[in-house]
Biopython code that builds the backbone (N, CA, C, O; Angstrom):
import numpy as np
from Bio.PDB.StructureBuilder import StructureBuilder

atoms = [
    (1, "UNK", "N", (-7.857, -13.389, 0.448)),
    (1, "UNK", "CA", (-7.026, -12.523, 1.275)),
    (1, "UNK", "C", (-5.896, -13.377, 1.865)),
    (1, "UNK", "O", (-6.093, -14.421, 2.486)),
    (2, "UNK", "N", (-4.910, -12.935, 1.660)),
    (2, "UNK", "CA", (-3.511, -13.460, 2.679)),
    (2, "UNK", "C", (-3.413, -13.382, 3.684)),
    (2, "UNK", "O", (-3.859, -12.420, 4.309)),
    (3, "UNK", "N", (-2.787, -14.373, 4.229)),
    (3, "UNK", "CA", (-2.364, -14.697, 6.051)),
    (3, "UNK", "C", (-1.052, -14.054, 5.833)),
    (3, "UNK", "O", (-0.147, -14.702, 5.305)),
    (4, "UNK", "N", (-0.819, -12.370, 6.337)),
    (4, "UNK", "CA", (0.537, -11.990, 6.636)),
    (4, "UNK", "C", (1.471, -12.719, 7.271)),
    (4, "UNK", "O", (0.812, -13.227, 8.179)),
    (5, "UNK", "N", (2.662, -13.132, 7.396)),
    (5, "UNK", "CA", (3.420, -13.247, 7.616)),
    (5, "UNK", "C", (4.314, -12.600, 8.363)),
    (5, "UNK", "O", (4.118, -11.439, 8.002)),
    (6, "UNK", "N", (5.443, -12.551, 9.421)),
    (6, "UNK", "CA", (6.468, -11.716, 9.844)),
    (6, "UNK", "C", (6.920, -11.071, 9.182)),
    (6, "UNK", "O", (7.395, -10.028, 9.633)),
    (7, "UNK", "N", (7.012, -11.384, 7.646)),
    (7, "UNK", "CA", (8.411, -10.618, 7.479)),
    (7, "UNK", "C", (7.840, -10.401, 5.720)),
    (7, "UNK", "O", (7.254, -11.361, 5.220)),
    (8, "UNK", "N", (8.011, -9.351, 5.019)),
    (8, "UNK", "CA", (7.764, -8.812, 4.147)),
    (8, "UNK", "C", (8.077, -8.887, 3.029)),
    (8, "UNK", "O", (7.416, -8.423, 2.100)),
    (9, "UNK", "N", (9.441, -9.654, 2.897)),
    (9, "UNK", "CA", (9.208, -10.346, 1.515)),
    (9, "UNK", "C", (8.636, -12.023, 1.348)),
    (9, "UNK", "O", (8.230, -12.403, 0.250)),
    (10, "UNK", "N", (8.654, -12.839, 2.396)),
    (10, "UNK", "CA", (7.203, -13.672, 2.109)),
    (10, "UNK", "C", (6.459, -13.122, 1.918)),
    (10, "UNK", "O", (6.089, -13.348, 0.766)),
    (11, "UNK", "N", (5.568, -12.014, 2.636)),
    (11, "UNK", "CA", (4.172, -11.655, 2.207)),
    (11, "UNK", "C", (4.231, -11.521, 0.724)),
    (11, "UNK", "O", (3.400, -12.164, 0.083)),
    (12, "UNK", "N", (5.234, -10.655, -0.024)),
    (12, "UNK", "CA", (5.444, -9.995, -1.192)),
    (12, "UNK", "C", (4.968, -11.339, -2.140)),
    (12, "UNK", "O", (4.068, -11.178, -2.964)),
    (13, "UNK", "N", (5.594, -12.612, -1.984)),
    (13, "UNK", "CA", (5.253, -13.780, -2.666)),
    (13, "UNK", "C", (3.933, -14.122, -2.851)),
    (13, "UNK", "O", (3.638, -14.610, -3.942)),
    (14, "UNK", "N", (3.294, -14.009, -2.234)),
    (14, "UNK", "CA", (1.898, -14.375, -2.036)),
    (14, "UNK", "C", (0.833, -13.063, -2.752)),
    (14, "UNK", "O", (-0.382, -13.220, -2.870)),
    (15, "UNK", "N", (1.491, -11.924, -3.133)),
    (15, "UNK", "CA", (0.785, -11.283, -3.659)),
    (15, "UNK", "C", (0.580, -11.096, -5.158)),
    (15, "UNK", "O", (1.727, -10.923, -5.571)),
    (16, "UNK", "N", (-0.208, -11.037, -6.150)),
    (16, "UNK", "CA", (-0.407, -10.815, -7.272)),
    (16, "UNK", "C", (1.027, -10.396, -7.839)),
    (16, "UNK", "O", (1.879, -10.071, -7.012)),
    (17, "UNK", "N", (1.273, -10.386, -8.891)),
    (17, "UNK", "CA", (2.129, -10.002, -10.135)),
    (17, "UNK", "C", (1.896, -8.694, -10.732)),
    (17, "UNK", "O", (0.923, -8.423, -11.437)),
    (18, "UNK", "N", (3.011, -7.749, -10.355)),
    (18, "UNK", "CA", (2.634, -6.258, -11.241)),
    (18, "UNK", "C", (3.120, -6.017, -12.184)),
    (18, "UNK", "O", (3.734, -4.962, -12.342)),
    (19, "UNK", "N", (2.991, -6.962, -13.140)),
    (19, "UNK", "CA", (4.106, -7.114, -14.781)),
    (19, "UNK", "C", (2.625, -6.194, -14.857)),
    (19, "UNK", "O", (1.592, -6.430, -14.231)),
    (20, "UNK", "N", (2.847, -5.231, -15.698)),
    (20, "UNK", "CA", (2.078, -4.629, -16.741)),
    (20, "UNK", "C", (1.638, -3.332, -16.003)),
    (20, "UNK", "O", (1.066, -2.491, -16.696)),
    (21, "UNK", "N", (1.866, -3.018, -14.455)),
    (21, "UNK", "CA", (1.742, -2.033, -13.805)),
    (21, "UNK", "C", (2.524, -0.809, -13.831)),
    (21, "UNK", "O", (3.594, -0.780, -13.224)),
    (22, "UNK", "N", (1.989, 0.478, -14.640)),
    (22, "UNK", "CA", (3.342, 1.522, -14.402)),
    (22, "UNK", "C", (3.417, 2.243, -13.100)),
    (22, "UNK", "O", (4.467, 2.681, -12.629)),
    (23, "UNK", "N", (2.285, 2.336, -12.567)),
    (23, "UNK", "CA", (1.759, 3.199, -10.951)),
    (23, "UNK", "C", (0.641, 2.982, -10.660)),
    (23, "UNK", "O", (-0.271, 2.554, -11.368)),
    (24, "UNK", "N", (0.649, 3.330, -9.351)),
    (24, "UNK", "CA", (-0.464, 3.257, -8.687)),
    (24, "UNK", "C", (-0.763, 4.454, -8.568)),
    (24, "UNK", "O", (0.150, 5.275, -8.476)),
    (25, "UNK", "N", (-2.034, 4.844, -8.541)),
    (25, "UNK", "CA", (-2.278, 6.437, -7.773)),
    (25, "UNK", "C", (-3.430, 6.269, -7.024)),
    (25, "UNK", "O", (-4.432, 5.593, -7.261)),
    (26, "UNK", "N", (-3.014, 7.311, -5.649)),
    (26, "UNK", "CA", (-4.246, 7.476, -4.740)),
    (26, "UNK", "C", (-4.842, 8.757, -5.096)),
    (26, "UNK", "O", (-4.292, 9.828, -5.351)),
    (27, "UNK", "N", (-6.395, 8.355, -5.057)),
    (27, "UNK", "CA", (-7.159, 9.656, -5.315)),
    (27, "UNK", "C", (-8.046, 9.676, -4.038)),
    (27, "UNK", "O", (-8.631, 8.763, -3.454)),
    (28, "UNK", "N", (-7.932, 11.451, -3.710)),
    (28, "UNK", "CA", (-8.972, 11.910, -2.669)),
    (28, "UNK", "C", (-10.009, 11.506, -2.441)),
    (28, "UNK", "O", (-9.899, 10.281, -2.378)),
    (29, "UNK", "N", (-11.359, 11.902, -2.208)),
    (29, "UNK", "CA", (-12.481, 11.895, -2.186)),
    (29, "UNK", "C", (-13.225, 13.462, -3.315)),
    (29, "UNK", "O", (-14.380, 13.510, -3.739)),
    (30, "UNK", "N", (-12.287, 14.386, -3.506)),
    (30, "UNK", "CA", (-12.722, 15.346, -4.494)),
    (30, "UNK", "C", (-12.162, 15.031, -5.716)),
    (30, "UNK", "O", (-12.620, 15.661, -6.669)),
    (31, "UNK", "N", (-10.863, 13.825, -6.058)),
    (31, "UNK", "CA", (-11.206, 13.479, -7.374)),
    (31, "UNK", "C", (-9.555, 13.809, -7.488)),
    (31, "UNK", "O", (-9.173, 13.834, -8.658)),
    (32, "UNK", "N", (-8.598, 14.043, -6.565)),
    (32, "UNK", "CA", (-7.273, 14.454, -6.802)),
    (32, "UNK", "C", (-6.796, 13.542, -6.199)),
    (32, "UNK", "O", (-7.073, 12.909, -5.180)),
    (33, "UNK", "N", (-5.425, 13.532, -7.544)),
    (33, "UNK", "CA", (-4.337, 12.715, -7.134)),
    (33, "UNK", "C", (-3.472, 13.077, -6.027)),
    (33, "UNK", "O", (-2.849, 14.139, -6.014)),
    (34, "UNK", "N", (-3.402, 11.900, -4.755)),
    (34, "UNK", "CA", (-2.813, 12.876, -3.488)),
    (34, "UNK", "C", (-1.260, 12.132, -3.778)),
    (34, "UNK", "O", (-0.280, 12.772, -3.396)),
    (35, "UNK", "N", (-1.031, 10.775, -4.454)),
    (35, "UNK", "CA", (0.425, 10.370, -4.661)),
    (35, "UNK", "C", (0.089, 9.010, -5.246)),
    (35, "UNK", "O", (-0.815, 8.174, -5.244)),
    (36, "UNK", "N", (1.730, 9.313, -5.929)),
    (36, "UNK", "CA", (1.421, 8.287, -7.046)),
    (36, "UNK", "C", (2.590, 7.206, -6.851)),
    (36, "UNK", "O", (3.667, 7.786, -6.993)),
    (37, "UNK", "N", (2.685, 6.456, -6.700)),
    (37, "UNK", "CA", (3.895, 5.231, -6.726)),
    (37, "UNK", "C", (4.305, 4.454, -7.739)),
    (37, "UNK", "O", (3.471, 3.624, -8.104)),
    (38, "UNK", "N", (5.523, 4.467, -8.411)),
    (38, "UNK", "CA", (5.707, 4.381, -9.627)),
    (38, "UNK", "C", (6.342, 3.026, -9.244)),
    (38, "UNK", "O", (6.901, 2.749, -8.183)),
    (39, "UNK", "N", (6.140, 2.226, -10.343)),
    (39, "UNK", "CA", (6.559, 0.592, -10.406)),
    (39, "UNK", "C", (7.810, 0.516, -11.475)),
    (39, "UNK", "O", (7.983, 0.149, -12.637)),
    (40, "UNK", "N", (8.713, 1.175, -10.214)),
    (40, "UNK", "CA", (10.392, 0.867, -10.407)),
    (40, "UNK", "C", (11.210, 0.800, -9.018)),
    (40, "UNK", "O", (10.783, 1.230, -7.947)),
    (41, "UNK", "N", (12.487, 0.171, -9.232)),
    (41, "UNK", "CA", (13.248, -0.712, -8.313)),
    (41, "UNK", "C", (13.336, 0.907, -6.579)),
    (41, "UNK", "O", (13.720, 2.072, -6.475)),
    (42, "UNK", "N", (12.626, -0.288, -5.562)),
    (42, "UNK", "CA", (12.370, 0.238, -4.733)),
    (42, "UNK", "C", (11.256, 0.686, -3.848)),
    (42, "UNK", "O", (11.147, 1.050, -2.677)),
    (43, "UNK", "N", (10.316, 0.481, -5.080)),
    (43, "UNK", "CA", (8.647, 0.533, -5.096)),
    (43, "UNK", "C", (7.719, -0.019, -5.519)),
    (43, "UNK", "O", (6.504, 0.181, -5.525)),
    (44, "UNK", "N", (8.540, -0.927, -5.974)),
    (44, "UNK", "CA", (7.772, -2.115, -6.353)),
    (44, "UNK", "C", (6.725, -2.885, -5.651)),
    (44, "UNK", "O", (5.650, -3.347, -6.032)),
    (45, "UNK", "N", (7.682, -2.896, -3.902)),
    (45, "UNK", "CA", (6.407, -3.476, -2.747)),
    (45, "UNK", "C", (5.749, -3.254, -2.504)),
    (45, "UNK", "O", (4.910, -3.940, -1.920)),
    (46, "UNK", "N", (5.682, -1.935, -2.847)),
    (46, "UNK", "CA", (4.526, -0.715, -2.116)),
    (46, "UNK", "C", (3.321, -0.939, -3.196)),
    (46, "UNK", "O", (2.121, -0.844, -2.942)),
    (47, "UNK", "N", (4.071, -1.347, -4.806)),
    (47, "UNK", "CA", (3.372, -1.051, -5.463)),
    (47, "UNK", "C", (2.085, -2.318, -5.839)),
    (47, "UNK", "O", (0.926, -2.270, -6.252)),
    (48, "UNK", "N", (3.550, -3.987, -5.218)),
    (48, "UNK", "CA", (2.873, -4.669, -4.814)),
    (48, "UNK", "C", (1.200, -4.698, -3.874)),
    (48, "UNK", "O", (0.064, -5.068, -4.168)),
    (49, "UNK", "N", (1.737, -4.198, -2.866)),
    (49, "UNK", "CA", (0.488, -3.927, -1.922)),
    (49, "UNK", "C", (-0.319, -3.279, -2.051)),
    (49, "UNK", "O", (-1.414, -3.700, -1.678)),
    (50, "UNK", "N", (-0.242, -1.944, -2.625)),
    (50, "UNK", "CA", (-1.277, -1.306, -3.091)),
    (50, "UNK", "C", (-2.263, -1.867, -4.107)),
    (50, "UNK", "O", (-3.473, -1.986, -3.917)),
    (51, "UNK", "N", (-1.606, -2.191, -5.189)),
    (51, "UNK", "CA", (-2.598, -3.368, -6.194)),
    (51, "UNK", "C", (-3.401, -3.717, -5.585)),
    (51, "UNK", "O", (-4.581, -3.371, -5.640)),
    (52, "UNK", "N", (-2.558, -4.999, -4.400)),
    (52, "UNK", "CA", (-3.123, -6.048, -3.689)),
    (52, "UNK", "C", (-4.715, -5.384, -2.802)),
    (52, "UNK", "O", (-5.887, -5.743, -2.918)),
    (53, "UNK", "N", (-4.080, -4.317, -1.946)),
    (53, "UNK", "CA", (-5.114, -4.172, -1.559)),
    (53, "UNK", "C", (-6.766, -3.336, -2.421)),
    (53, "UNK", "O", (-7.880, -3.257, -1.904)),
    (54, "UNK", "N", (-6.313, -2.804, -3.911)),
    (54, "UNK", "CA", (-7.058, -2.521, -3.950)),
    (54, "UNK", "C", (-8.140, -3.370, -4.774)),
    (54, "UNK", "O", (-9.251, -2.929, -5.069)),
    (55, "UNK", "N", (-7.577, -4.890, -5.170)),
    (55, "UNK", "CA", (-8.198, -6.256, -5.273)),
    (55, "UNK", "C", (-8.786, -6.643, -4.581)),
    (55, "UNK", "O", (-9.817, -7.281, -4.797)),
    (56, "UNK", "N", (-8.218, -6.323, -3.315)),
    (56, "UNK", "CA", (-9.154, -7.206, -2.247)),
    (56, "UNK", "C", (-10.082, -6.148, -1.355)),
    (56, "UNK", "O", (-10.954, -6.687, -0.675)),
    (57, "UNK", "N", (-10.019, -5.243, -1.314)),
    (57, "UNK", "CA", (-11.209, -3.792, -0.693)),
    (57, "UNK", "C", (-11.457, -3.096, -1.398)),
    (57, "UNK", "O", (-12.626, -2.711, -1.362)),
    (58, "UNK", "N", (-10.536, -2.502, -2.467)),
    (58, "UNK", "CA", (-11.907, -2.129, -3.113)),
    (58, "UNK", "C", (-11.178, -0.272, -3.446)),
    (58, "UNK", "O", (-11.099, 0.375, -4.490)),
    (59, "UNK", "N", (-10.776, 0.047, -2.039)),
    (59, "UNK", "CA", (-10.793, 1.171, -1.777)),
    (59, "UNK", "C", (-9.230, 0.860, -0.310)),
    (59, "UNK", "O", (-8.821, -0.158, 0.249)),
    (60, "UNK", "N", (-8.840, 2.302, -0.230)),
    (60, "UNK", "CA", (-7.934, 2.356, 0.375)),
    (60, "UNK", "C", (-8.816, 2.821, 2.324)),
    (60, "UNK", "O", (-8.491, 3.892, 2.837)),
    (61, "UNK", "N", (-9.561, 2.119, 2.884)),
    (61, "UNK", "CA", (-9.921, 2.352, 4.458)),
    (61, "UNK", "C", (-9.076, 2.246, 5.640)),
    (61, "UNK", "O", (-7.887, 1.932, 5.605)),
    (62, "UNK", "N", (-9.630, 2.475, 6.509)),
    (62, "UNK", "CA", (-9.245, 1.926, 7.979)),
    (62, "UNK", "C", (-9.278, 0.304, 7.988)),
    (62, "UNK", "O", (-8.735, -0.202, 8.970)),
    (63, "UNK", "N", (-9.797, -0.516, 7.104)),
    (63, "UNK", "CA", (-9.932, -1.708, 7.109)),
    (63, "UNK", "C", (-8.902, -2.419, 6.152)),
    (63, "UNK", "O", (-8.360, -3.514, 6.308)),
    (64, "UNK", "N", (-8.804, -1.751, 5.390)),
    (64, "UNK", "CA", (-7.482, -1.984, 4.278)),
    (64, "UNK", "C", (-6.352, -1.567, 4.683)),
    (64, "UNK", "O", (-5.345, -2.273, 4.628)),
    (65, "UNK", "N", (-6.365, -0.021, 5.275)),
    (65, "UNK", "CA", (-4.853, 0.120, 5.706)),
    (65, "UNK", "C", (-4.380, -0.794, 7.104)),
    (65, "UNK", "O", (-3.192, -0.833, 7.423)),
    (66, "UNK", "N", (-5.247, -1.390, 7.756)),
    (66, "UNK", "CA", (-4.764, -2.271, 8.770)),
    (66, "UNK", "C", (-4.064, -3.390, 8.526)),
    (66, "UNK", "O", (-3.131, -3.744, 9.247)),
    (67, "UNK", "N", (-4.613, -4.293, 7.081)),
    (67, "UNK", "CA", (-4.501, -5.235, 6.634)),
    (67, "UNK", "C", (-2.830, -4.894, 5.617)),
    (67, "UNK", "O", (-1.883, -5.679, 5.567)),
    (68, "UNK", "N", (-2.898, -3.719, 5.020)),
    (68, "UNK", "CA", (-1.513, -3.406, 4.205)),
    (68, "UNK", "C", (-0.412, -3.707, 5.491)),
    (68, "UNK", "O", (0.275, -4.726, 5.557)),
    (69, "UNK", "N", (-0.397, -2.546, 6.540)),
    (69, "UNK", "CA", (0.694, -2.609, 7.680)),
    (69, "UNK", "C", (0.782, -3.787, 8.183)),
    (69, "UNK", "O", (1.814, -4.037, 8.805)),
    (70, "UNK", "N", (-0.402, -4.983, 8.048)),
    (70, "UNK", "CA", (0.503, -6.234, 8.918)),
    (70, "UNK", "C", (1.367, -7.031, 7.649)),
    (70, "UNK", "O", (2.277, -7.809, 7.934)),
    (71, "UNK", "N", (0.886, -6.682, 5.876)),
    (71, "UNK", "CA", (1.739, -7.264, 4.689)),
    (71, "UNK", "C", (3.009, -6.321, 4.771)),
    (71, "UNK", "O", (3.975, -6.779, 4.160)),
    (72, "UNK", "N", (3.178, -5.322, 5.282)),
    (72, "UNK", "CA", (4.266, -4.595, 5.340)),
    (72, "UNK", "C", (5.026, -5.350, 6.519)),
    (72, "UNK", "O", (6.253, -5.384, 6.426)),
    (73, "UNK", "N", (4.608, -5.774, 7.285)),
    (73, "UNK", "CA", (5.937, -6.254, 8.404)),
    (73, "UNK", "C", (6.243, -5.800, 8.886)),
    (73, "UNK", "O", (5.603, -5.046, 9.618)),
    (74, "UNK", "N", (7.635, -5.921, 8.848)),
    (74, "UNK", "CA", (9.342, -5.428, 9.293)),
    (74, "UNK", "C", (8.835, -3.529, 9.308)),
    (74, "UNK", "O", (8.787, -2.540, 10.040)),
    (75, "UNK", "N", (8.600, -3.930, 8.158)),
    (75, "UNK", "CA", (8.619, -2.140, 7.412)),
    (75, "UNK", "C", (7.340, -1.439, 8.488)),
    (75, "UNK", "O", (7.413, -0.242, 8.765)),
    (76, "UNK", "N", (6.601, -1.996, 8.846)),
    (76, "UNK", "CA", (5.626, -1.239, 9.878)),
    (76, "UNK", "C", (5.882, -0.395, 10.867)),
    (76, "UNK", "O", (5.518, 0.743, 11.162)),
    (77, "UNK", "N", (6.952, -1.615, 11.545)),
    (77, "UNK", "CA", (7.303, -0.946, 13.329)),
    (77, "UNK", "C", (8.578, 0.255, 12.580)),
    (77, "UNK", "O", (8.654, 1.399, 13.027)),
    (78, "UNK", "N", (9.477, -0.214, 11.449)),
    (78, "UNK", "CA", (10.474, 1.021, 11.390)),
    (78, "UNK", "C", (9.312, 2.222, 10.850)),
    (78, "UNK", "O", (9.822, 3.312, 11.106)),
    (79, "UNK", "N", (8.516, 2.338, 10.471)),
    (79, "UNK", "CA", (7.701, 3.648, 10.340)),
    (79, "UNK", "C", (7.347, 4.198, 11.551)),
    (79, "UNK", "O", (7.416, 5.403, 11.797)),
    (80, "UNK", "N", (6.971, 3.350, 12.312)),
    (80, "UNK", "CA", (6.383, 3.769, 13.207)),
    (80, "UNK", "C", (7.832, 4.144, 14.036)),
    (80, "UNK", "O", (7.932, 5.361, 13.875)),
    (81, "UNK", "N", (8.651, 3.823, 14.601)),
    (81, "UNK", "CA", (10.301, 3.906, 14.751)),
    (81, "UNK", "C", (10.508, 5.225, 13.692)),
    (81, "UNK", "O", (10.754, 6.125, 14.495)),
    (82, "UNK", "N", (10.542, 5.805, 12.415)),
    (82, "UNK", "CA", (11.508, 6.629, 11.713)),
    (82, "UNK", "C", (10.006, 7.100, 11.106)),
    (82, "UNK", "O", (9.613, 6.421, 10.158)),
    (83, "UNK", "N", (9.217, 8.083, 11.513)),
    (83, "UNK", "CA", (8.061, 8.748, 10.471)),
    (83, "UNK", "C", (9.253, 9.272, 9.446)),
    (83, "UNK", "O", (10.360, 9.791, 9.589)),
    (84, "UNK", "N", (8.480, 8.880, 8.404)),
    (84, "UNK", "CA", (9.336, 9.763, 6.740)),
    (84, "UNK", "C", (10.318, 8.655, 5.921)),
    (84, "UNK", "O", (10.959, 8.913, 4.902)),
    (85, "UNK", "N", (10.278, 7.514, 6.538)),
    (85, "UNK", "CA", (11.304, 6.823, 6.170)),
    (85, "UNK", "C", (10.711, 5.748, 5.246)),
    (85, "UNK", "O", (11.431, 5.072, 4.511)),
    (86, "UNK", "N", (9.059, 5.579, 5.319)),
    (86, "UNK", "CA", (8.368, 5.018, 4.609)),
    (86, "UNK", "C", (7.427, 5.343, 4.288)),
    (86, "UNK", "O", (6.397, 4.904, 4.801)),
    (87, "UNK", "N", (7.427, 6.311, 3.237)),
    (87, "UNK", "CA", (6.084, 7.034, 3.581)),
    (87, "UNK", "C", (5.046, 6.404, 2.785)),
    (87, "UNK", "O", (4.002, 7.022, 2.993)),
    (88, "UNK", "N", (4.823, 5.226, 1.773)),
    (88, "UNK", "CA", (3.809, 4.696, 1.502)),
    (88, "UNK", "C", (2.909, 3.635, 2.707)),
    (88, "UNK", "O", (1.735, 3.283, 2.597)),
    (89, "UNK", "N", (4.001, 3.237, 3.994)),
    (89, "UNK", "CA", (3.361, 2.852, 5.010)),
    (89, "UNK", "C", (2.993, 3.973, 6.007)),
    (89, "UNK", "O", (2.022, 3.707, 6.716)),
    (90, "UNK", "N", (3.622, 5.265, 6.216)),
    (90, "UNK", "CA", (3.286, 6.484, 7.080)),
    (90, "UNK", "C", (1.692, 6.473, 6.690)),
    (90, "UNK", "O", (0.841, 6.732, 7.542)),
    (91, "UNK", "N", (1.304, 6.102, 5.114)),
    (91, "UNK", "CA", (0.294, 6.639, 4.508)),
    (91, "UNK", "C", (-1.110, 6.029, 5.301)),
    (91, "UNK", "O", (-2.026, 6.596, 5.895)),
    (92, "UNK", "N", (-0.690, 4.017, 4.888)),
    (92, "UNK", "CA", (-1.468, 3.522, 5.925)),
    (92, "UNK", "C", (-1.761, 3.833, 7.035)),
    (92, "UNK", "O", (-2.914, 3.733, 7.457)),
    (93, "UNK", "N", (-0.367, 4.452, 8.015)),
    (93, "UNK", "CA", (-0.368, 4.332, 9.732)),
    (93, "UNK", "C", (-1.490, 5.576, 9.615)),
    (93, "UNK", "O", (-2.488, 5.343, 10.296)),
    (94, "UNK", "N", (-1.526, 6.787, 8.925)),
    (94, "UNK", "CA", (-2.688, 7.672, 8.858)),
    (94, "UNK", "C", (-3.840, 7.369, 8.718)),
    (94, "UNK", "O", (-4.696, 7.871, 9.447)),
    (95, "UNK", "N", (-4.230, 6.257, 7.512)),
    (95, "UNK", "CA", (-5.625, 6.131, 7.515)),
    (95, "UNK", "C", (-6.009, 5.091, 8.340)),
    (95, "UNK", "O", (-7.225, 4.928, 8.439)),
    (96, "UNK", "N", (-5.279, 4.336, 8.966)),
    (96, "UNK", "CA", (-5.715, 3.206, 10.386)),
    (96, "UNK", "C", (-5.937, 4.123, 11.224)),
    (96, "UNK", "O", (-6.953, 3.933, 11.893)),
    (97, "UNK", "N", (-5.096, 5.497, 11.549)),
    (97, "UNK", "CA", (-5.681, 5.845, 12.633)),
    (97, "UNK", "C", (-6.559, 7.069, 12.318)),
    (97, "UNK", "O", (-6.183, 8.226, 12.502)),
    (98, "UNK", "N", (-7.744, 6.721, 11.834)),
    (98, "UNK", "CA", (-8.895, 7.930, 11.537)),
    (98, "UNK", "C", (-8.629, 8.701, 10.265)),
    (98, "UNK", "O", (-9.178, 9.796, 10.148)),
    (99, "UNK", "N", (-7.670, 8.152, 9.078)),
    (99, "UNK", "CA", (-7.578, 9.616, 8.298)),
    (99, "UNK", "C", (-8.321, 9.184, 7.170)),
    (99, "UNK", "O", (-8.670, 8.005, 7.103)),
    (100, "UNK", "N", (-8.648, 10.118, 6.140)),
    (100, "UNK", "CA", (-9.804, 10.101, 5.522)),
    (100, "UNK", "C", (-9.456, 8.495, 4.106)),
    (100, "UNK", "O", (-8.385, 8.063, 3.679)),
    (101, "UNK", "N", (-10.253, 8.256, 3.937)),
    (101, "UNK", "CA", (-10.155, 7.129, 3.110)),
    (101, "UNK", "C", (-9.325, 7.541, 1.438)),
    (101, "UNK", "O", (-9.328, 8.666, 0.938)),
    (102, "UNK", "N", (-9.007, 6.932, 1.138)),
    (102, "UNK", "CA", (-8.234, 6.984, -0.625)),
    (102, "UNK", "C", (-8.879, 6.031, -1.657)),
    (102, "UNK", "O", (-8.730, 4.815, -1.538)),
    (103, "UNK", "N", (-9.555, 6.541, -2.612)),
    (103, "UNK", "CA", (-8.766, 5.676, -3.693)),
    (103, "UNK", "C", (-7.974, 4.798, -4.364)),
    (103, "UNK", "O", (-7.404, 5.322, -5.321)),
    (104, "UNK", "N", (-7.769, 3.793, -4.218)),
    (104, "UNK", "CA", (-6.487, 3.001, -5.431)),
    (104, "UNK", "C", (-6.954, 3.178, -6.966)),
    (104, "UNK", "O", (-7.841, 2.430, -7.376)),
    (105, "UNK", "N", (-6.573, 3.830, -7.551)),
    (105, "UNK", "CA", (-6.138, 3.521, -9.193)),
    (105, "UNK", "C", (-4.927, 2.591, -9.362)),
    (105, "UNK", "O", (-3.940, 2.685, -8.632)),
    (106, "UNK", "N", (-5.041, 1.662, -10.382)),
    (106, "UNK", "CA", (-3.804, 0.635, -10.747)),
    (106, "UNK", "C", (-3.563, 1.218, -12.215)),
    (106, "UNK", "O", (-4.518, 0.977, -12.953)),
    (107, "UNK", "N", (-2.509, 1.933, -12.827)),
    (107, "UNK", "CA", (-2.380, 2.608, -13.815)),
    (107, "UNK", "C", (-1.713, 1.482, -14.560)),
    (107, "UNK", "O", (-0.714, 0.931, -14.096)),
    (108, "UNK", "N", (-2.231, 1.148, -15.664)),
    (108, "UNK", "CA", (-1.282, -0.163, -17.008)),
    (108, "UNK", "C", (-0.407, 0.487, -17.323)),
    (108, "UNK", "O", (-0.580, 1.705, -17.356)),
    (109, "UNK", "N", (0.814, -0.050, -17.661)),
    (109, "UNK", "CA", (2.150, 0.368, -18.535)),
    (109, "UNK", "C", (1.252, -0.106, -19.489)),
    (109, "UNK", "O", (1.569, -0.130, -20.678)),
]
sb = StructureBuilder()
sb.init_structure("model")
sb.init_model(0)
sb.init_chain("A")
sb.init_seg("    ")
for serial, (resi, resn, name, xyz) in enumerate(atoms, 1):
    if name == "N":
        sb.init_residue(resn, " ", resi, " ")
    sb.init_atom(name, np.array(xyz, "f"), 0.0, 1.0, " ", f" {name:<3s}", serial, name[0])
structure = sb.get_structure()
């Protein structure tokens, strides 16, 4: 597991390589895709972190999404500052605070 950093593209360095990644998708707990993050310019970090975390937990929790928002950084407090403006971190700030757990799928190109 990584020692976050301030600022979000160090963290990004320290995380795995998504050569061969086309998306990520989160699945419910009934087996549905609730969103999918596609690994092209812009989403790449997200798509970074999501990987990452689902290497290192397993599953998308309250224990994982705590750990994504401090690799997010910068990008944390503006979510929390602009709801909608990030919504793969809005996603975390939901399941840190009580919302139901996700899935990570890592989909291969």
């Amino acid at each position: 597991m990584i020692q976050p950093s301030a600022t979000f593209k160090d963290n990004l360095q320290q995380l795995p390589s998504i050569d061969g990644v086309a998306r990520v998708d989160l699945v419910d707990s009934a087996g549905t895709v609730v969103a999918s993050i596609e690994n092209q310019p812009g989403k790449k970090g997200s798509v970074a972190v999501y990987q990452y975390l689902k290497q290192t937990f397993g599953a998308l929790d309250a224990k994982a999404a705590e750990h994504g928002l401090a690799v997010f950084a910068e990008h944390t407090a503006d979510a929390r500052e602009t709801p909608g403006a990030h919504p793969n971190v809005d996603r975390l700030l939901a399941i840190a605070a009580g919302g139901p757990p996700l899935d990570i799928e890592v989909v291969a190109s």
